[in-house]
N, CA, C and O atoms as a GROMACS GRO file, in nm:
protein
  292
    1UNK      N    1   7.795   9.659   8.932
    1UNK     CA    2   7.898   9.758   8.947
    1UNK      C    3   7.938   9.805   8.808
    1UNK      O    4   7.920   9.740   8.705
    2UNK      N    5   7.996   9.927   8.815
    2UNK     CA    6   7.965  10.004   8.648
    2UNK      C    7   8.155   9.960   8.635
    2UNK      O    8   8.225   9.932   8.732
    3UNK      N    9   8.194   9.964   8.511
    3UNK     CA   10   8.313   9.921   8.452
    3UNK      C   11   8.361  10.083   8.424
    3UNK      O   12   8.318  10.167   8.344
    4UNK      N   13   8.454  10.088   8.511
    4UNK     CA   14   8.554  10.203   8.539
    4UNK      C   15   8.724  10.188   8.606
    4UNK      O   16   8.758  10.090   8.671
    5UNK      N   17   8.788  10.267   8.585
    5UNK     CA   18   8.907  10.316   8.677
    5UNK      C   19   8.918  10.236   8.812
    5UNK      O   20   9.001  10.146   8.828
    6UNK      N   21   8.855  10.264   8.879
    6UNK     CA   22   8.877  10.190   8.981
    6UNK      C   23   8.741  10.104   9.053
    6UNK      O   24   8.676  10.122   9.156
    7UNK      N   25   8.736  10.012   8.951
    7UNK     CA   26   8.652   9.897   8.987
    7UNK      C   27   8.713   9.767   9.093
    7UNK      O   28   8.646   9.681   9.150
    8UNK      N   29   8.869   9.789   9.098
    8UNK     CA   30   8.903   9.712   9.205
    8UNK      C   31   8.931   9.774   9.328
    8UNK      O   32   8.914   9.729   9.442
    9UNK      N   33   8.979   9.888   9.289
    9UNK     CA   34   8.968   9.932   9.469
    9UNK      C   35   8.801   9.930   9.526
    9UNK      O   36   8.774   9.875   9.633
   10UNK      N   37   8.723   9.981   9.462
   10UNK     CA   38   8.592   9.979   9.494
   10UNK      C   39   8.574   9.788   9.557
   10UNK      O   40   8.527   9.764   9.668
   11UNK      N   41   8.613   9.692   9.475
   11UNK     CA   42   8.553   9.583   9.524
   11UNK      C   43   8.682   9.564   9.603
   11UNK      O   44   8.642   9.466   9.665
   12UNK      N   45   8.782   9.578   9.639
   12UNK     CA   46   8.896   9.528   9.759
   12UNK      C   47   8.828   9.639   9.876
   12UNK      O   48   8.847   9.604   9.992
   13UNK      N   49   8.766   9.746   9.859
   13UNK     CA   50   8.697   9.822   9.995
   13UNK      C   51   8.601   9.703  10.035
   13UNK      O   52   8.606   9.657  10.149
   14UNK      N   53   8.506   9.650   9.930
   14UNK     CA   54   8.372   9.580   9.954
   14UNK      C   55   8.404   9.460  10.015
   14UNK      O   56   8.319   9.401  10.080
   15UNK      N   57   8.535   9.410  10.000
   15UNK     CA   58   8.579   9.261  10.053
   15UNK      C   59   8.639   9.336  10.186
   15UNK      O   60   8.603   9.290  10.294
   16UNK      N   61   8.719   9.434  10.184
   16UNK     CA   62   8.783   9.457  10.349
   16UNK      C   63   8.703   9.475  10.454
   16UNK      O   64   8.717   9.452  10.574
   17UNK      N   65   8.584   9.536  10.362
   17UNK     CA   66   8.438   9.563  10.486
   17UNK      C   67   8.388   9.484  10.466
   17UNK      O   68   8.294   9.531  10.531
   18UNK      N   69   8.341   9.370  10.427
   18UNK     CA   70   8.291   9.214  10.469
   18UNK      C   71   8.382   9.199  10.555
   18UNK      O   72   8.370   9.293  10.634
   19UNK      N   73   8.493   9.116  10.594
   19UNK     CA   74   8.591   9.062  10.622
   19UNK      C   75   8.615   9.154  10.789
   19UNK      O   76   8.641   9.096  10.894
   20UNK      N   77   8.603   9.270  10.779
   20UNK     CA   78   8.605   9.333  10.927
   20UNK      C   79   8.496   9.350  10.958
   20UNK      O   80   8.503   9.426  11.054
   21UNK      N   81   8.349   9.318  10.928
   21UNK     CA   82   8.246   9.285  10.981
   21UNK      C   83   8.241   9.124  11.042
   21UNK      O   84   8.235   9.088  11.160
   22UNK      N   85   8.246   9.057  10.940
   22UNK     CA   86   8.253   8.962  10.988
   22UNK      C   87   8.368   8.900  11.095
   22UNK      O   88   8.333   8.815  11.177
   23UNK      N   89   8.467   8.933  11.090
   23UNK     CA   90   8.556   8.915  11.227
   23UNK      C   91   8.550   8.980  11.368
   23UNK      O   92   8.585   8.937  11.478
   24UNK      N   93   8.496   9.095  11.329
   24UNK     CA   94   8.517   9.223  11.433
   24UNK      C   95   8.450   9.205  11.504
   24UNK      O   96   8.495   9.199  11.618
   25UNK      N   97   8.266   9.178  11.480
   25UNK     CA   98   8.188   9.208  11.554
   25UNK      C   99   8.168   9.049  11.664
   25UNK      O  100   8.120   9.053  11.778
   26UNK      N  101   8.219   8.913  11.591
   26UNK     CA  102   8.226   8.822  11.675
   26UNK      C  103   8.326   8.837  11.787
   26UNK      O  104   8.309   8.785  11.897
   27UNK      N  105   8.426   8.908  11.757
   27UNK     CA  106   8.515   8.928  11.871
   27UNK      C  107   8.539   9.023  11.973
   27UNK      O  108   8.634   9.030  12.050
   28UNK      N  109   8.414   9.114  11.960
   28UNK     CA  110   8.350   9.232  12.034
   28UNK      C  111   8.261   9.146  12.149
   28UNK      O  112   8.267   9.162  12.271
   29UNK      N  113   8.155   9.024  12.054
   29UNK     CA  114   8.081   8.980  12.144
   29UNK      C  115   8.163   8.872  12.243
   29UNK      O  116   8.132   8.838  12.357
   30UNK      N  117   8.263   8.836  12.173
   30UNK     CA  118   8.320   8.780  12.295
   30UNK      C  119   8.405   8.842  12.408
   30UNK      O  120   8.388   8.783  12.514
   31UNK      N  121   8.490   8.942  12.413
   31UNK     CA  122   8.500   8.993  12.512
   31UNK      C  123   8.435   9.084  12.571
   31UNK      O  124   8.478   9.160  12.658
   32UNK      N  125   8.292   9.078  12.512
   32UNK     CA  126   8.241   9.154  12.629
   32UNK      C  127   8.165   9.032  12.717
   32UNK      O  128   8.152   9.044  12.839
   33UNK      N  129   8.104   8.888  12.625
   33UNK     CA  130   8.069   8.804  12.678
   33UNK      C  131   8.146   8.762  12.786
   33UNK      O  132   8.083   8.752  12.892
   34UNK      N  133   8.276   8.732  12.789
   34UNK     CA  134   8.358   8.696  12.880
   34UNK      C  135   8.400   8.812  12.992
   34UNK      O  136   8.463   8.752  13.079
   35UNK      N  137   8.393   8.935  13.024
   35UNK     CA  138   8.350   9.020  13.088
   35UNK      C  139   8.210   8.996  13.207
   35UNK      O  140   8.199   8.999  13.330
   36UNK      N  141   8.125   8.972  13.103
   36UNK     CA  142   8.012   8.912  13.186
   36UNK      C  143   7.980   8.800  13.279
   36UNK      O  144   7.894   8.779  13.365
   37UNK      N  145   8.126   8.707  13.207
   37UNK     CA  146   8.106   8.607  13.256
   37UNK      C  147   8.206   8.583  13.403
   37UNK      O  148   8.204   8.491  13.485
   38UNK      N  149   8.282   8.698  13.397
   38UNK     CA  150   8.408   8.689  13.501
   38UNK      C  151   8.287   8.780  13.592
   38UNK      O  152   8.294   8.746  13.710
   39UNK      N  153   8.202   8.862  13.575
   39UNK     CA  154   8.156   8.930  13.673
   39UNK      C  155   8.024   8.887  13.730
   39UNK      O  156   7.970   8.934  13.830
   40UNK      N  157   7.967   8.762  13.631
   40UNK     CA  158   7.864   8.736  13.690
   40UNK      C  159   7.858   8.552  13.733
   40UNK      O  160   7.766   8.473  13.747
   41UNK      N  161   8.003   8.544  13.742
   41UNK     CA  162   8.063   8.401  13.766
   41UNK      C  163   7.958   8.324  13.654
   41UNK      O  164   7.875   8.258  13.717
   42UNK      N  165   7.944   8.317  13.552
   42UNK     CA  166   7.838   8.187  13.433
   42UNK      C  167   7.953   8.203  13.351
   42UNK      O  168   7.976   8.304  13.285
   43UNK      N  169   8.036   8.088  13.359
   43UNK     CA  170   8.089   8.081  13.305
   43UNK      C  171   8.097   8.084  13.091
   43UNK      O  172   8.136   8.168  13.011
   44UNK      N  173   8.040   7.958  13.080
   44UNK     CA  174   8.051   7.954  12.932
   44UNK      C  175   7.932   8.044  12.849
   44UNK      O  176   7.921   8.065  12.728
   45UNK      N  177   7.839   8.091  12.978
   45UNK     CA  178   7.683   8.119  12.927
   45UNK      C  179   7.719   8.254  12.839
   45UNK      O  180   7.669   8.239  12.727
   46UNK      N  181   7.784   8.376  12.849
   46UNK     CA  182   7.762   8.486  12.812
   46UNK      C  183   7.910   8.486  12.691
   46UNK      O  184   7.946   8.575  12.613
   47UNK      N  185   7.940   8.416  12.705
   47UNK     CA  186   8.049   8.358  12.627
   47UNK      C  187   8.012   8.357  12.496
   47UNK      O  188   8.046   8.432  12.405
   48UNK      N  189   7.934   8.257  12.497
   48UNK     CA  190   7.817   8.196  12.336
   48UNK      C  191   7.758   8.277  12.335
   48UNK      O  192   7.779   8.341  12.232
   49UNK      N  193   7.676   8.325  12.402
   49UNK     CA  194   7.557   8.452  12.373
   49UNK      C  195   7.623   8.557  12.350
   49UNK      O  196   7.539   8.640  12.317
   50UNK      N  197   7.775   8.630  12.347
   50UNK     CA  198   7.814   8.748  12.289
   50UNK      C  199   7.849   8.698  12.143
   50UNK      O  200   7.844   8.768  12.043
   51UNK      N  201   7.880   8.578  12.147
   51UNK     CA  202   7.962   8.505  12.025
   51UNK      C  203   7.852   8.504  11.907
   51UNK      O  204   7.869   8.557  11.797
   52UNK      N  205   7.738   8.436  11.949
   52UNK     CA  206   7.622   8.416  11.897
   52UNK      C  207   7.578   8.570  11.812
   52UNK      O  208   7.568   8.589  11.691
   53UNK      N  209   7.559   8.655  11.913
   53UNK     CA  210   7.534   8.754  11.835
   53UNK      C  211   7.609   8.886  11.783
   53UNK      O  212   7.586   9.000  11.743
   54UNK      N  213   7.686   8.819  11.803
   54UNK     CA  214   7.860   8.919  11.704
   54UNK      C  215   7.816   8.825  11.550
   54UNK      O  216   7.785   8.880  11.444
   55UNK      N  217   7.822   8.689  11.570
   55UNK     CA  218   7.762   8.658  11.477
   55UNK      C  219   7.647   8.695  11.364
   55UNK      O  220   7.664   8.718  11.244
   56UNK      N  221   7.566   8.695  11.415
   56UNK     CA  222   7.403   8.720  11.364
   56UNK      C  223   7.439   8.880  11.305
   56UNK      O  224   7.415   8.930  11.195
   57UNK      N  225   7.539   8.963  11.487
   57UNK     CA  226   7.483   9.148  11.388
   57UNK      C  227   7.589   9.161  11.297
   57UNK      O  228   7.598   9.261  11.226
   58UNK      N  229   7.680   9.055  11.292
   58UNK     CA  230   7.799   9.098  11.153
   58UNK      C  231   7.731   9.023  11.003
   58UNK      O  232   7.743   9.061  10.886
   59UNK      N  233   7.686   8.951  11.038
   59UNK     CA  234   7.604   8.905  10.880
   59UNK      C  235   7.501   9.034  10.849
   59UNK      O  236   7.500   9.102  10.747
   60UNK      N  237   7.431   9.044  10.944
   60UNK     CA  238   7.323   9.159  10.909
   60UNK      C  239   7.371   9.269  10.841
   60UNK      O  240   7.334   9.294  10.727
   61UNK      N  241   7.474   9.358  10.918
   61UNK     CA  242   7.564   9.428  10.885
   61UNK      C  243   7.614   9.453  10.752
   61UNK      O  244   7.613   9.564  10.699
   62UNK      N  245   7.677   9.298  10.677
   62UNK     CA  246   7.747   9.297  10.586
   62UNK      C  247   7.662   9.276  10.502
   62UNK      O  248   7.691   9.325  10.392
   63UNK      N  249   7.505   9.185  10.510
   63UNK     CA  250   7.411   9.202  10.406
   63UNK      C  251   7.328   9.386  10.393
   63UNK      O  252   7.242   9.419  10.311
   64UNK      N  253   7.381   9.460  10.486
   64UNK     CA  254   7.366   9.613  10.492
   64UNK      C  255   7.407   9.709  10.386
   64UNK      O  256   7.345   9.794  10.323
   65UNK      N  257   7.578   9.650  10.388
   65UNK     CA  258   7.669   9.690  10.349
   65UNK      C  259   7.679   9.650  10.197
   65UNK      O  260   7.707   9.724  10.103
   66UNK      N  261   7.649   9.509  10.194
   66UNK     CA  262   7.654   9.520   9.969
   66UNK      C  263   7.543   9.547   9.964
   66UNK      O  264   7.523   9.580   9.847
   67UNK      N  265   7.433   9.555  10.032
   67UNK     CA  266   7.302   9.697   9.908
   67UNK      C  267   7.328   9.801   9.934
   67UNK      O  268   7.255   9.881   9.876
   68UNK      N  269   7.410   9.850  10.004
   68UNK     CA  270   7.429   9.977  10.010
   68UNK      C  271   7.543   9.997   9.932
   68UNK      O  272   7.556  10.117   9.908
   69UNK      N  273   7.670   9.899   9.860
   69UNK     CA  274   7.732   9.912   9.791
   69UNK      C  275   7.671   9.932   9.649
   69UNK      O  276   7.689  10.028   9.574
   70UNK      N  277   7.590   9.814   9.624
   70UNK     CA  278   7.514   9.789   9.537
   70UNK      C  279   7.453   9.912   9.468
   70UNK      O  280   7.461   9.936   9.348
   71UNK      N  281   7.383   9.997   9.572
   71UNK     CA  282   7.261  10.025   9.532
   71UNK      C  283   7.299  10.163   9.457
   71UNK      O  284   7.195  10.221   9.426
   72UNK      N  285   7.409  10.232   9.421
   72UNK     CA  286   7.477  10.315   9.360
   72UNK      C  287   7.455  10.318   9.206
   72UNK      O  288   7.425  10.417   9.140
   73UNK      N  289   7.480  10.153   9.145
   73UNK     CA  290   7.438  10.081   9.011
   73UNK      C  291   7.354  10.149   8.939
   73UNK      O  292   7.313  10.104   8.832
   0.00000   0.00000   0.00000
């Protein structure tokens, strides 16, 4: 990152968008998991499997997101 004016708002954007990737998208997969699970009576099954991959697409996401911050440099 180049040494300027606003080198901290730039990295407090880069931490707020980690931080709502990583929360957001696990808690997307869970209520929709639990949705699934009230409608398709399985209980804990769609539960973990929304959880699971709120997981997985918010890392992906956020390793998206610093090369694409990055890649400005």
């Amino acid at each position: 990152m180049k040494d300027g004016p606003h080198q901290l708002l730039k990295a407090m954007s880069l931490m707020t968008t980690i931080v709502s990737q990583l929360a957001g998208f696990p808690l997307i997969g869970m209520f929709v998991g639990g949705f699934l699970d009230r409608k398709f009576g399985t209980d804990p099954l769609w539960l973990i499997v929304g959880i699971l991959l709120g997981i997985a697409l918010g890392i992906y996401v956020m390793l998206y997101s610093i090369k694409y911050f990055f890649s400005g440099d």
